[in-house]
N, CA and C atoms of all chains as a GROMACS GRO file, in nm:
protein
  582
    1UNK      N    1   0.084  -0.119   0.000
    1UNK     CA    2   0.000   0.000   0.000
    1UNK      C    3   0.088   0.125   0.000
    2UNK      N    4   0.036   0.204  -0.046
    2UNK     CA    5   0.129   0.390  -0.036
    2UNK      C    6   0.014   0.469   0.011
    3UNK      N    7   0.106   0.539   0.106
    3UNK     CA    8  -0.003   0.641   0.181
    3UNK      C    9   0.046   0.787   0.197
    4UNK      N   10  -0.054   0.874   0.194
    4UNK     CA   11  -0.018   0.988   0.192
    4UNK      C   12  -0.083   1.073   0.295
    5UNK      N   13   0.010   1.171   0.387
    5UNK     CA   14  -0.060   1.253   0.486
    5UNK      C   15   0.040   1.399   0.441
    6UNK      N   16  -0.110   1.528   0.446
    6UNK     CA   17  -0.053   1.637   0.410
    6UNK      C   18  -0.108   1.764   0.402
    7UNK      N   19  -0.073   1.880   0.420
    7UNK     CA   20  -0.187   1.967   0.487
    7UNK      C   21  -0.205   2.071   0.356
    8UNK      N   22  -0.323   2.126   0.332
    8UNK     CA   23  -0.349   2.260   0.258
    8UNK      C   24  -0.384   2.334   0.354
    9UNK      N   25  -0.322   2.426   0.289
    9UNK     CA   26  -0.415   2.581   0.324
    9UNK      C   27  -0.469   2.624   0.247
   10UNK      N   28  -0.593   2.676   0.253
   10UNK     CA   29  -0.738   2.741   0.202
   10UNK      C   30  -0.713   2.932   0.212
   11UNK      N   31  -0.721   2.955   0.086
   11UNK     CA   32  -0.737   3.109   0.047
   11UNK      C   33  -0.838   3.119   0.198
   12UNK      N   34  -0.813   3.238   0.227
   12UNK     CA   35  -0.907   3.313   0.318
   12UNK      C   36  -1.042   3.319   0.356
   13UNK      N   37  -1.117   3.212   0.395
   13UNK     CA   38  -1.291   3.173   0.380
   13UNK      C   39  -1.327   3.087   0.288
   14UNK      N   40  -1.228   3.018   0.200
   14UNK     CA   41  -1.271   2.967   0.127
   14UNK      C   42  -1.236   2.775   0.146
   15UNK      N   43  -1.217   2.744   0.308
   15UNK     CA   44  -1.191   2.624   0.253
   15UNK      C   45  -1.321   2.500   0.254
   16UNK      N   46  -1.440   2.597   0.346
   16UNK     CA   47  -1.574   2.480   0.308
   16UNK      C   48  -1.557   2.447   0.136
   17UNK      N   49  -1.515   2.607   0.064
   17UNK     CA   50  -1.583   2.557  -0.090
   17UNK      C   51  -1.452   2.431  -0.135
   18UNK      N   52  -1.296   2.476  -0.119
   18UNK     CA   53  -1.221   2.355  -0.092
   18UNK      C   54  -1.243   2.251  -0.074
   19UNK      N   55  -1.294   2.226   0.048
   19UNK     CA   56  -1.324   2.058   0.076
   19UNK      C   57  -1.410   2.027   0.016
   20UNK      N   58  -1.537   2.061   0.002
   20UNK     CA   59  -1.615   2.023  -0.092
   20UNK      C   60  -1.564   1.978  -0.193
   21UNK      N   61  -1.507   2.047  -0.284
   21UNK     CA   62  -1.467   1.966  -0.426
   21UNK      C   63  -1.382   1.851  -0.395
   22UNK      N   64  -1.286   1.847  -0.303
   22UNK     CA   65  -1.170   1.765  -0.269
   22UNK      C   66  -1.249   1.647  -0.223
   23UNK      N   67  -1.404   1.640  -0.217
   23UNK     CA   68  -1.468   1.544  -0.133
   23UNK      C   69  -1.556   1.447  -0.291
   24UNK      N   70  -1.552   1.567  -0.383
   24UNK     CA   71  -1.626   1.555  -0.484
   24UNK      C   72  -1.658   1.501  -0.622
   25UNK      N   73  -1.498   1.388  -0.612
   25UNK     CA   74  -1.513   1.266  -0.703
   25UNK      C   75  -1.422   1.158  -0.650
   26UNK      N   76  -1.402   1.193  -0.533
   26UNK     CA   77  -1.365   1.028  -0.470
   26UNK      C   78  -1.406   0.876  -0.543
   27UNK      N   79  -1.526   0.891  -0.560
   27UNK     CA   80  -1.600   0.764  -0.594
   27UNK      C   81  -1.517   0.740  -0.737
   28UNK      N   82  -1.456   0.840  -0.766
   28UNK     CA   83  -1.424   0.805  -0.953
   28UNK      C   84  -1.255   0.733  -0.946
   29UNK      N   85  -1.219   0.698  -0.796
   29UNK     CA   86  -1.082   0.724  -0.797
   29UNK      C   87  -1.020   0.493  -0.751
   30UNK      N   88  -1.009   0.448  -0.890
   30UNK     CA   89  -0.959   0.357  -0.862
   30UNK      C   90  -0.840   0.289  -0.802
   31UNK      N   91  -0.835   0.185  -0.670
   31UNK     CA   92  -0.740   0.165  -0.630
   31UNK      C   93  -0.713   0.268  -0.514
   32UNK      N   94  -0.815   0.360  -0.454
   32UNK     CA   95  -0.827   0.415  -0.366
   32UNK      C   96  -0.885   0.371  -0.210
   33UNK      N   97  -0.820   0.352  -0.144
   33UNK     CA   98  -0.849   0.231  -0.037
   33UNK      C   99  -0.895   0.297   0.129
   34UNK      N  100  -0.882   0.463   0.148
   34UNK     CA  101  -0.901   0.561   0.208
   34UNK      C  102  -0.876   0.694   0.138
   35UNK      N  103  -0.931   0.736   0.190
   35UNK     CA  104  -0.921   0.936   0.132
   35UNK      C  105  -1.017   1.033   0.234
   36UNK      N  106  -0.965   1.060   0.337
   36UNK     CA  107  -1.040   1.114   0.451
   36UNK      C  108  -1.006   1.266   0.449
   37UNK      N  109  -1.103   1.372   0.410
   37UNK     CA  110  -1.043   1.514   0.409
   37UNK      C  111  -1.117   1.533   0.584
   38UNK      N  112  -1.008   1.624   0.668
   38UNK     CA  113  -1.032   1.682   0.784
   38UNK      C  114  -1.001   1.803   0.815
   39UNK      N  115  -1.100   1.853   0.848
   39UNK     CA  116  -1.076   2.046   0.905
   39UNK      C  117  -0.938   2.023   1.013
   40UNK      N  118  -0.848   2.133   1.033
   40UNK     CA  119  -0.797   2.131   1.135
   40UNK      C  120  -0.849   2.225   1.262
   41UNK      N  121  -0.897   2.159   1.360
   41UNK     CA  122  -0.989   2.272   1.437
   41UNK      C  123  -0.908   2.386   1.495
   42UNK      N  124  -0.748   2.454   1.503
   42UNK     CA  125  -0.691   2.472   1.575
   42UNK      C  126  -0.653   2.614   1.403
   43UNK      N  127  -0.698   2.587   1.344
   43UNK     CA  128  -0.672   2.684   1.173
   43UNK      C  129  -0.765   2.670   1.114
   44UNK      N  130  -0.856   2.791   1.074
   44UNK     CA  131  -0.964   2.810   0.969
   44UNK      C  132  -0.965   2.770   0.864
   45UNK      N  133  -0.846   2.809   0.802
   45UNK     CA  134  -0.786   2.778   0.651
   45UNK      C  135  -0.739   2.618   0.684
   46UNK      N  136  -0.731   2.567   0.739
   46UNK     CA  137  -0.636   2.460   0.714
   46UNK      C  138  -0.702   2.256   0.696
   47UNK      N  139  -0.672   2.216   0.603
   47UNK     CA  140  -0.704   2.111   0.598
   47UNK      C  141  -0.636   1.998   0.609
   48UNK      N  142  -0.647   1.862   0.652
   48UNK     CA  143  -0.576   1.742   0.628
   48UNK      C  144  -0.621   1.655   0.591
   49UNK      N  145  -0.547   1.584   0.471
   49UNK     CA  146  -0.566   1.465   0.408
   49UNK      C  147  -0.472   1.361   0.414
   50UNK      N  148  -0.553   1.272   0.464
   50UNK     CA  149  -0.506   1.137   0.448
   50UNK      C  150  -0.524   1.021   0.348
   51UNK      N  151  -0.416   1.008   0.331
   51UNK     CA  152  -0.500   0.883   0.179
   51UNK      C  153  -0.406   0.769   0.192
   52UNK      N  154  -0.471   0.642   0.140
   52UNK     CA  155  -0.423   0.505   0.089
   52UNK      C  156  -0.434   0.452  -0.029
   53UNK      N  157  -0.383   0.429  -0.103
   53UNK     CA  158  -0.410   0.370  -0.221
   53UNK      C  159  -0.314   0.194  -0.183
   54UNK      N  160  -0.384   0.147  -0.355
   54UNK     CA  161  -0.324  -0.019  -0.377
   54UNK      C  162  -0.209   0.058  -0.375
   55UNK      N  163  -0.137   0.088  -0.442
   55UNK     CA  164   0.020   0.137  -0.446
   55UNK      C  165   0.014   0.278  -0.530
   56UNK      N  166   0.165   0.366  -0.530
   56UNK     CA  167   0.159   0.475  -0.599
   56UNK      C  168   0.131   0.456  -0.763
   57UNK      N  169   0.150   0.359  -0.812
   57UNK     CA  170   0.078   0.393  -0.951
   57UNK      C  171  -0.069   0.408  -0.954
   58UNK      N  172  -0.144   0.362  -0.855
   58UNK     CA  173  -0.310   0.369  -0.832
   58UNK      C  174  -0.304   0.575  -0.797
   59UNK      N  175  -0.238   0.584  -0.743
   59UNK     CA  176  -0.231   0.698  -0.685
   59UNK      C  177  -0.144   0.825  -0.821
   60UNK      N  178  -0.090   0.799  -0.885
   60UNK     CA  179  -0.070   0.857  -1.033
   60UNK      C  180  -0.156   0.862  -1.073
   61UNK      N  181  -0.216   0.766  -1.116
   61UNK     CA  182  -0.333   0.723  -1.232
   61UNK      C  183  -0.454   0.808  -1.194
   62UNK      N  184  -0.459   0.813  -1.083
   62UNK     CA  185  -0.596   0.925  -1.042
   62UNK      C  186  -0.594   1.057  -1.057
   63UNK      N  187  -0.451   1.101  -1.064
   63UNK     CA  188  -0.440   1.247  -1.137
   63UNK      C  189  -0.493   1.269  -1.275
   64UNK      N  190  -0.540   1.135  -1.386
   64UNK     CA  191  -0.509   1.139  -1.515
   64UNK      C  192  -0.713   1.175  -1.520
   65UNK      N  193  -0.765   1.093  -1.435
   65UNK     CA  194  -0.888   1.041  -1.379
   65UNK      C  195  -0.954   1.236  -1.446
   66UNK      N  196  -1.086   1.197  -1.563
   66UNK     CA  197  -1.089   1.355  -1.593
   66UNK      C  198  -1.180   1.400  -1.512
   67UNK      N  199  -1.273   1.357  -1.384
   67UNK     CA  200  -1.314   1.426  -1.299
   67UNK      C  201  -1.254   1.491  -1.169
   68UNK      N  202  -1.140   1.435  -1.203
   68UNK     CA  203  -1.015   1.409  -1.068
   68UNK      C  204  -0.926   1.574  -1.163
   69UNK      N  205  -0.891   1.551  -1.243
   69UNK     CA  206  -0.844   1.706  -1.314
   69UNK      C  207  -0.950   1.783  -1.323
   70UNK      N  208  -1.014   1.830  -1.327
   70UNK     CA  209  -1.178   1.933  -1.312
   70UNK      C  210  -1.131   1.948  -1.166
   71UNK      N  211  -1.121   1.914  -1.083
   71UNK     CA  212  -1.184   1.883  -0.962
   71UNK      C  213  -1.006   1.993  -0.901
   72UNK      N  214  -0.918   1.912  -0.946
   72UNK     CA  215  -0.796   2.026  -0.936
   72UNK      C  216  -0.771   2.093  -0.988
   73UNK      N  217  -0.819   2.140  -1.121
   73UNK     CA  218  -0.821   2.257  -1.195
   73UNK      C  219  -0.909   2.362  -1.106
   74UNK      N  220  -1.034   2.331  -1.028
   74UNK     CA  221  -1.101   2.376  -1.004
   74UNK      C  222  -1.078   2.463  -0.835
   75UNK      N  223  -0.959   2.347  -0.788
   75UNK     CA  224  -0.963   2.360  -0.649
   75UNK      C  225  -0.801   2.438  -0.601
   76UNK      N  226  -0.753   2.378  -0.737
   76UNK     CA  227  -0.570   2.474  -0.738
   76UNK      C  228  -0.586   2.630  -0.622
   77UNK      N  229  -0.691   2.711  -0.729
   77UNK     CA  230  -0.641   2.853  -0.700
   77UNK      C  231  -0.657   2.837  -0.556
   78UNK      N  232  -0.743   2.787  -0.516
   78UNK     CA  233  -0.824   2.830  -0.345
   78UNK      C  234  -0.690   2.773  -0.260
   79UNK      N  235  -0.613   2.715  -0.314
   79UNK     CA  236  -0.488   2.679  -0.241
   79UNK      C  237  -0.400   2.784  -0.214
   80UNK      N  238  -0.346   2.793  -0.073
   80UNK     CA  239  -0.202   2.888  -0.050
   80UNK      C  240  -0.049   2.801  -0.022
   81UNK      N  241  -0.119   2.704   0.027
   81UNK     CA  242  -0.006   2.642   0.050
   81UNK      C  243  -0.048   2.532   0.091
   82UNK      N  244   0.078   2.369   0.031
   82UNK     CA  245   0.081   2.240   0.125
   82UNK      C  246   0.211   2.282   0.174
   83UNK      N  247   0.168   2.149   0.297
   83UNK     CA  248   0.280   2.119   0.381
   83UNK      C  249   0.268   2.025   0.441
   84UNK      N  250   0.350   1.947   0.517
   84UNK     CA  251   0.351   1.885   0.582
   84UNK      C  252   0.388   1.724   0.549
   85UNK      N  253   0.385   1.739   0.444
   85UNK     CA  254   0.323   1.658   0.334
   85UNK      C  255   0.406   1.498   0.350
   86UNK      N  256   0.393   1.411   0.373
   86UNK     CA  257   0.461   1.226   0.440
   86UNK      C  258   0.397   1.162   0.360
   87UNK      N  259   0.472   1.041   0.300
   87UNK     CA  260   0.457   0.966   0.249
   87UNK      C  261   0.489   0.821   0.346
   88UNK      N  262   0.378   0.754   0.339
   88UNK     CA  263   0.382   0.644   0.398
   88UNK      C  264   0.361   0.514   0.353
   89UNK      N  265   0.386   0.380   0.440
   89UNK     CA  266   0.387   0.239   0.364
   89UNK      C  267   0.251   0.216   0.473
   90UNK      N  268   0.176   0.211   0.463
   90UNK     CA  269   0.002   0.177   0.534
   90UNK      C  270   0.066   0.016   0.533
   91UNK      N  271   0.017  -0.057   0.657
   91UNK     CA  272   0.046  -0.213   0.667
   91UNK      C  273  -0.064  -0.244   0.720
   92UNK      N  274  -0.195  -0.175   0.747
   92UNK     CA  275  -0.309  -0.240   0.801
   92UNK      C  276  -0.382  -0.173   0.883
   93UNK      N  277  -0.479  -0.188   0.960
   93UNK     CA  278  -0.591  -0.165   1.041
   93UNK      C  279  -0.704  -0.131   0.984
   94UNK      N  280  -0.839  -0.041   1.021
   94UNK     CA  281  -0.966  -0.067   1.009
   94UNK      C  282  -0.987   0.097   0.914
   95UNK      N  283  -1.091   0.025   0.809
   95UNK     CA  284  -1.121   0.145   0.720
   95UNK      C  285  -1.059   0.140   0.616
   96UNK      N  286  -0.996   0.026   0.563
   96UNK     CA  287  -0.910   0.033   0.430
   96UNK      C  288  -0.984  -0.050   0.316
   97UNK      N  289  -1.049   0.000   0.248
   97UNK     CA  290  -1.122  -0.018   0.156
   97UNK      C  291  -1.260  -0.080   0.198
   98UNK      N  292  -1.720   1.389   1.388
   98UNK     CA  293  -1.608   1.319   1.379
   98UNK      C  294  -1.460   1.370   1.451
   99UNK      N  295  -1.393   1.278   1.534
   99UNK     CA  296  -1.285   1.320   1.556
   99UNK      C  297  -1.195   1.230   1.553
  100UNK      N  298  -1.018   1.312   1.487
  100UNK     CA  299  -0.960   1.276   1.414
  100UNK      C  300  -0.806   1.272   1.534
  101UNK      N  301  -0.744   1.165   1.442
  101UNK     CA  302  -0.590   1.193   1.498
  101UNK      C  303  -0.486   1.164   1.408
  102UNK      N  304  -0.356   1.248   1.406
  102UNK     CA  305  -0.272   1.189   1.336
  102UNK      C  306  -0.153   1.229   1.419
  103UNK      N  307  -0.055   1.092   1.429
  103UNK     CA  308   0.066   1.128   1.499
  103UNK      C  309   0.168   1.039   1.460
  104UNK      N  310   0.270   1.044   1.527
  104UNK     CA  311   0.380   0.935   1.479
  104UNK      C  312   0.423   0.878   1.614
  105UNK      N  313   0.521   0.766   1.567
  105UNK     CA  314   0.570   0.674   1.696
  105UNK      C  315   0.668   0.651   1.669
  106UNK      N  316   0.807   0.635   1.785
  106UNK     CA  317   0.913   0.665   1.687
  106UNK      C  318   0.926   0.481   1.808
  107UNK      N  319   1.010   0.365   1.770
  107UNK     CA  320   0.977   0.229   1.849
  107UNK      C  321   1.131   0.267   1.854
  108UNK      N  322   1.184   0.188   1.978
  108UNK     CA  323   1.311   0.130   2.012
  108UNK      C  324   1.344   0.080   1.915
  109UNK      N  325   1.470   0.095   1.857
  109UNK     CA  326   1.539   0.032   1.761
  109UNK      C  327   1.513  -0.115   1.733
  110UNK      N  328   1.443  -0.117   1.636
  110UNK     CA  329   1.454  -0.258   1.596
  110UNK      C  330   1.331  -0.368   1.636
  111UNK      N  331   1.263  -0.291   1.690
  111UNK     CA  332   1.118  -0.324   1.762
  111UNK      C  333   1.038  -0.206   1.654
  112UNK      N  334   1.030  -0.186   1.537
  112UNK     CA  335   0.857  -0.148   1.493
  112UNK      C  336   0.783  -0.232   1.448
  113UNK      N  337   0.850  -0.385   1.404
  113UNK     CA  338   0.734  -0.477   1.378
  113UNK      C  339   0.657  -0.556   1.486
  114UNK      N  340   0.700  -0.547   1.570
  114UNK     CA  341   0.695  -0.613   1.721
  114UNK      C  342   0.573  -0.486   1.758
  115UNK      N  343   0.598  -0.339   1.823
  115UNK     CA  344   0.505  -0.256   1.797
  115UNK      C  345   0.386  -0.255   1.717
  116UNK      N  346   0.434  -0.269   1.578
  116UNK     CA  347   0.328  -0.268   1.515
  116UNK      C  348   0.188  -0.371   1.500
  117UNK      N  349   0.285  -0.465   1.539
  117UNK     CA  350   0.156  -0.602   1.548
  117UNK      C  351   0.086  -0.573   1.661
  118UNK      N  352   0.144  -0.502   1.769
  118UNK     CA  353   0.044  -0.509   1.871
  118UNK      C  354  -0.045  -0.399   1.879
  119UNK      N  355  -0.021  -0.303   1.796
  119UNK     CA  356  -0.098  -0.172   1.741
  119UNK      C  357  -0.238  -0.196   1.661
  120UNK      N  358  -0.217  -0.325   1.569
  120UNK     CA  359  -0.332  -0.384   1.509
  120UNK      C  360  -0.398  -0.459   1.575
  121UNK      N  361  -0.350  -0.512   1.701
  121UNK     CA  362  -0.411  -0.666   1.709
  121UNK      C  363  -0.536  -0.618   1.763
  122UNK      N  364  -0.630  -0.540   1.843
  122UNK     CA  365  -0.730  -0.522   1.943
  122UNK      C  366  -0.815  -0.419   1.869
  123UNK      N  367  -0.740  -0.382   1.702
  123UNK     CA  368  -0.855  -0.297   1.660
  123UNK      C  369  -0.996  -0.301   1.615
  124UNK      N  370  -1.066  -0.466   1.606
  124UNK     CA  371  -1.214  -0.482   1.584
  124UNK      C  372  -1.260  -0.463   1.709
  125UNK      N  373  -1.207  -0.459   1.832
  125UNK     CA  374  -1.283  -0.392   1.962
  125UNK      C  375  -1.305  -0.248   2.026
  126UNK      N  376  -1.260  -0.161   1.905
  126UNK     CA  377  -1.306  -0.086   1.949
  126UNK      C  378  -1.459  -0.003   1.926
  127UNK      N  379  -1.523   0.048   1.973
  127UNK     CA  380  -1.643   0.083   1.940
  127UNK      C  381  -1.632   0.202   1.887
  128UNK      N  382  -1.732   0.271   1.767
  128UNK     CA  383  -1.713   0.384   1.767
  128UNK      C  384  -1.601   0.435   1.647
  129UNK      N  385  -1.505   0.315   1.616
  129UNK     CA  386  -1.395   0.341   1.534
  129UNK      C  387  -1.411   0.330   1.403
  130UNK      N  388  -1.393   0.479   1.332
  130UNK     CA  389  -1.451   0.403   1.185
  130UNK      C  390  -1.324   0.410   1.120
  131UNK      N  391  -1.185   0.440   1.166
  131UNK     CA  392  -1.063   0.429   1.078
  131UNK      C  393  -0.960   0.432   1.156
  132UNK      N  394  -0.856   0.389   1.123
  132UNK     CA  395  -0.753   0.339   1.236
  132UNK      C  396  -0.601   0.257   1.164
  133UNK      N  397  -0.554   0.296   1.090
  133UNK     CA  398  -0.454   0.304   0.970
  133UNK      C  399  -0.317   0.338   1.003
  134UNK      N  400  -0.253   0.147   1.050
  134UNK     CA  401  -0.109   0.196   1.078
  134UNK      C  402  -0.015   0.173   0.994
  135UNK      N  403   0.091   0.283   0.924
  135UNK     CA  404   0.180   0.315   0.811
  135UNK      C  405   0.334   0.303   0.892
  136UNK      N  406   0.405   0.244   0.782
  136UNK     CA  407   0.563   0.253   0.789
  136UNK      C  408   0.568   0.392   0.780
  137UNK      N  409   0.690   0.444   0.821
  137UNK     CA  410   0.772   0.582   0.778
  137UNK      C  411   0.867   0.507   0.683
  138UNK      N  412   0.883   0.547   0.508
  138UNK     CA  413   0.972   0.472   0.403
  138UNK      C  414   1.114   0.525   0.456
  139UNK      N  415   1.109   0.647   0.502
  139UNK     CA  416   1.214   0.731   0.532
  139UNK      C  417   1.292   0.706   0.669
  140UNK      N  418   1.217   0.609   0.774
  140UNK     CA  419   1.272   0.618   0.917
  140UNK      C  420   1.231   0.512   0.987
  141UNK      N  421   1.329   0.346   0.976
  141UNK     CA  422   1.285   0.249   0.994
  141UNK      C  423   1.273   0.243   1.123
  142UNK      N  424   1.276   0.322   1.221
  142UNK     CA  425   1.165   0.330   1.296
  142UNK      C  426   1.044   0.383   1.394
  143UNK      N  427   1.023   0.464   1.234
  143UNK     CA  428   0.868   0.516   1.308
  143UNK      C  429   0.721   0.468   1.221
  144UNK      N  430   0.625   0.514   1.305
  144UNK     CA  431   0.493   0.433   1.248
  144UNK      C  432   0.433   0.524   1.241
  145UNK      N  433   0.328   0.577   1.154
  145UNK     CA  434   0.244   0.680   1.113
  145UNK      C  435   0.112   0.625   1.180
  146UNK      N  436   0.026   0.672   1.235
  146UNK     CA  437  -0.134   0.642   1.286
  146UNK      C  438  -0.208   0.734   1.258
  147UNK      N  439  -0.310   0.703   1.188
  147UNK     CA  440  -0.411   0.790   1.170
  147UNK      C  441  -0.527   0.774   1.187
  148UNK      N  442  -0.623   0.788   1.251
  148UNK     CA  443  -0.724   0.755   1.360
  148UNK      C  444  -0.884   0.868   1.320
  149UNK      N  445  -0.983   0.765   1.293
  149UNK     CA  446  -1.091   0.851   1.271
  149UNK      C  447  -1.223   0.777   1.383
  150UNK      N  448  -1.276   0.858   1.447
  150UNK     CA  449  -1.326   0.840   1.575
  150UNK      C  450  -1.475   0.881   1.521
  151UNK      N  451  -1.632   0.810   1.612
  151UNK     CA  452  -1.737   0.905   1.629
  151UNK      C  453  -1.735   1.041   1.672
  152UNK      N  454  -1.674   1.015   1.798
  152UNK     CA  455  -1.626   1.147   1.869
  152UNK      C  456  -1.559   1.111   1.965
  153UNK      N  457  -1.483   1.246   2.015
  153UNK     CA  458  -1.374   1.229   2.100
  153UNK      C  459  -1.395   1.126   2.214
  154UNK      N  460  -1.544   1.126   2.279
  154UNK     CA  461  -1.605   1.025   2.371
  154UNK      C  462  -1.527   0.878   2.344
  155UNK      N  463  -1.572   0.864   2.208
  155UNK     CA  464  -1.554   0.732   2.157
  155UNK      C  465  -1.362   0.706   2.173
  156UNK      N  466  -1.294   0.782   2.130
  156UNK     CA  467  -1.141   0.751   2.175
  156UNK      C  468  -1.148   0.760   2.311
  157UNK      N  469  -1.197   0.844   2.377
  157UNK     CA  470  -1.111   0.797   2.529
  157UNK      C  471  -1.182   0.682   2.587
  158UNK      N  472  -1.304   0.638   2.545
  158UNK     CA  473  -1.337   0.485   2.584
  158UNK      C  474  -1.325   0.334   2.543
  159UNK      N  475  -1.250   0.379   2.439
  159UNK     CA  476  -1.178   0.291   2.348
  159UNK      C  477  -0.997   0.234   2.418
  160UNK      N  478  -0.964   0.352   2.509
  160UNK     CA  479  -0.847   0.328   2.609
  160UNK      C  480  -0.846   0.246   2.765
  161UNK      N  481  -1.072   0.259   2.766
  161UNK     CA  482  -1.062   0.148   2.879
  161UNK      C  483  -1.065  -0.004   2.851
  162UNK      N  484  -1.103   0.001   2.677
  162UNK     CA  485  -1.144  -0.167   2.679
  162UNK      C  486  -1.028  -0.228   2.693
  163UNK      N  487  -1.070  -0.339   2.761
  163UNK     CA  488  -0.938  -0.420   2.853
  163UNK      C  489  -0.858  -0.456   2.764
  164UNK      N  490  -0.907  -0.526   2.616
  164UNK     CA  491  -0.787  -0.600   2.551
  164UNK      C  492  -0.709  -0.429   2.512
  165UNK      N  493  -0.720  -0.352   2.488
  165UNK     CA  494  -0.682  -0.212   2.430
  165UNK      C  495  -0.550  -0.132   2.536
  166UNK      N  496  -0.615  -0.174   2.697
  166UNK     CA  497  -0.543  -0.155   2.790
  166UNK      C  498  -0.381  -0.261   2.798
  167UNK      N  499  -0.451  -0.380   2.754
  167UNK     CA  500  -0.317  -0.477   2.753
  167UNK      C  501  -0.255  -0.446   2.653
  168UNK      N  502  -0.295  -0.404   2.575
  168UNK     CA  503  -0.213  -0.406   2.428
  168UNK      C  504  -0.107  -0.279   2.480
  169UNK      N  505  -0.145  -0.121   2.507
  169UNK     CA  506  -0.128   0.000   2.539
  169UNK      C  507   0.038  -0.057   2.621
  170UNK      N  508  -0.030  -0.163   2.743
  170UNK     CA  509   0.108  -0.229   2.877
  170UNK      C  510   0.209  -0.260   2.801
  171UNK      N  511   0.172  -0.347   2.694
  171UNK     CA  512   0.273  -0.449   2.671
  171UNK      C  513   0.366  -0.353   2.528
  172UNK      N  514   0.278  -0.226   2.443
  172UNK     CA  515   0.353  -0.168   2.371
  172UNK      C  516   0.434  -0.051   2.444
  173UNK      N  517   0.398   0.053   2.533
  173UNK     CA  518   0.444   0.131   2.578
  173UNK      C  519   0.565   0.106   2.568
  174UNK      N  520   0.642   0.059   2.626
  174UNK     CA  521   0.768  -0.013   2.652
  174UNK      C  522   0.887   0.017   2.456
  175UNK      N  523   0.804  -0.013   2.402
  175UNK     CA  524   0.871  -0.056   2.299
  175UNK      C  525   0.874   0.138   2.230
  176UNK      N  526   0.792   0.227   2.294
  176UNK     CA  527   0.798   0.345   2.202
  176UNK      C  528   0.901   0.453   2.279
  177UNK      N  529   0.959   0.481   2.200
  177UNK     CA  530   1.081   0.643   2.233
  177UNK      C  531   1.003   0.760   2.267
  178UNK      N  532   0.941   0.794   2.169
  178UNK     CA  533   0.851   0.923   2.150
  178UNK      C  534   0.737   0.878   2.061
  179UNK      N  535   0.642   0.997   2.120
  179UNK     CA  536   0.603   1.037   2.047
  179UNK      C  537   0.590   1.162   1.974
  180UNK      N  538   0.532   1.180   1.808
  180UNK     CA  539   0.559   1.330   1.816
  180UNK      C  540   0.449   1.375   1.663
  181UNK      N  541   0.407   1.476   1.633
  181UNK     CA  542   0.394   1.503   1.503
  181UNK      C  543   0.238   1.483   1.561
  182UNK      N  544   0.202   1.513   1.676
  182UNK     CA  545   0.036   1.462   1.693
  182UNK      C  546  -0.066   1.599   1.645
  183UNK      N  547  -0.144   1.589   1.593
  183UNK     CA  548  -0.257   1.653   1.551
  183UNK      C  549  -0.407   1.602   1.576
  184UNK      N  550  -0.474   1.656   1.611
  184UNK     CA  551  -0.626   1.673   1.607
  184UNK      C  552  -0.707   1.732   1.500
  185UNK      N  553  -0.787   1.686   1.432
  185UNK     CA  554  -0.846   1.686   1.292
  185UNK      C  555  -0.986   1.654   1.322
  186UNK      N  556  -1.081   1.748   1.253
  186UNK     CA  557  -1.174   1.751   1.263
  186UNK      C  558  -1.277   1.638   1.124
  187UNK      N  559  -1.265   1.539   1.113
  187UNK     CA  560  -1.296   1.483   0.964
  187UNK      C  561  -1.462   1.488   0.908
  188UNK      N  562  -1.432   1.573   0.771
  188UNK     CA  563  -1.561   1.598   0.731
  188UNK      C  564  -1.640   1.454   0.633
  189UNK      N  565  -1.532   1.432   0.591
  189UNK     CA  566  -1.603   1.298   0.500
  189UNK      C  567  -1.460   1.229   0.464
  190UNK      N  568  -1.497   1.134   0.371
  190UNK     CA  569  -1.423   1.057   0.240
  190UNK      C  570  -1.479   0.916   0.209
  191UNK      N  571  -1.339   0.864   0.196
  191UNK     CA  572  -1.356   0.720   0.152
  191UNK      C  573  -1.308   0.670   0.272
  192UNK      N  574  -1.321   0.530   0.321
  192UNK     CA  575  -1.304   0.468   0.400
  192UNK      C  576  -1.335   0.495   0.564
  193UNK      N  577  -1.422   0.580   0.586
  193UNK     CA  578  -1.498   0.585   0.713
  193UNK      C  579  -1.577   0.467   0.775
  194UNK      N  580  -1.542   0.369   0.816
  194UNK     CA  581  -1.648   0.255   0.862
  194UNK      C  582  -1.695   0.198   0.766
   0.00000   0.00000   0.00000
């Protein structure tokens, strides 16, 4: 498995409209085994995502995905910044696919 | 929903030993709809956890169930630090319960 944990920041008021889209073609995303978007309660602007995929080519391939490009074409600008950003080897527990 | 993400850094040479006992008690907990333990590719030995809860209720009663308590005895021991912890508020995704 390849996993990914990593934070955005949301233009100024804008990260309900953010997550929303970021929430808004999951279903189209094969080989996706988690994808949990979370407010950070402690920053307005700030979000975290966690994700699992079968492996990083599942996780390429969903960039190509054309509701998955809409969806970041759409959601780019409202971005100021990632960070945080880890790449991980997921080996198990509850909620994976 | 409430969220966690942190890291665990294990005594040298003990994260698979850790890690098995990190998985073993996770169908008892109540309340848990995600619970996702990751290698660090970068730092053989730390473990990534990322934790999606009903609500906060639900994690701190998830620390009395007994097998959860034994597990907690018998890993403590094996962890250095911890560090990198966050609280996350989770609005949706994939793999929630």
């Amino acid at each position: 498995m390849y996993g990914l944990i990593g934070k955005m920041t949301a233009v100024e008021g804008q990260r309900d409209v953010l997550s929303a889209i970021l929430l808004e073609s999951l279903g189209k995303m094969p080989g996706c085994l988690s994808y949990i978007v979370a407010h950070d309660p402690a920053d307005d602007n700030a979000i975290w995502i966690t994700e699992v995929w079968t492996d990083e080519a599942a996780h390429r391939a969903s960039l190509q995905v054309p509701e998955v490009k809409a969806a970041i074409h759409r959601g780019l600008p409202l971005v100021v910044t990632f960070s945080d950003a880890q790449v991980t080897t997921p080996i198990g527990g509850v909620g994976l696919g």
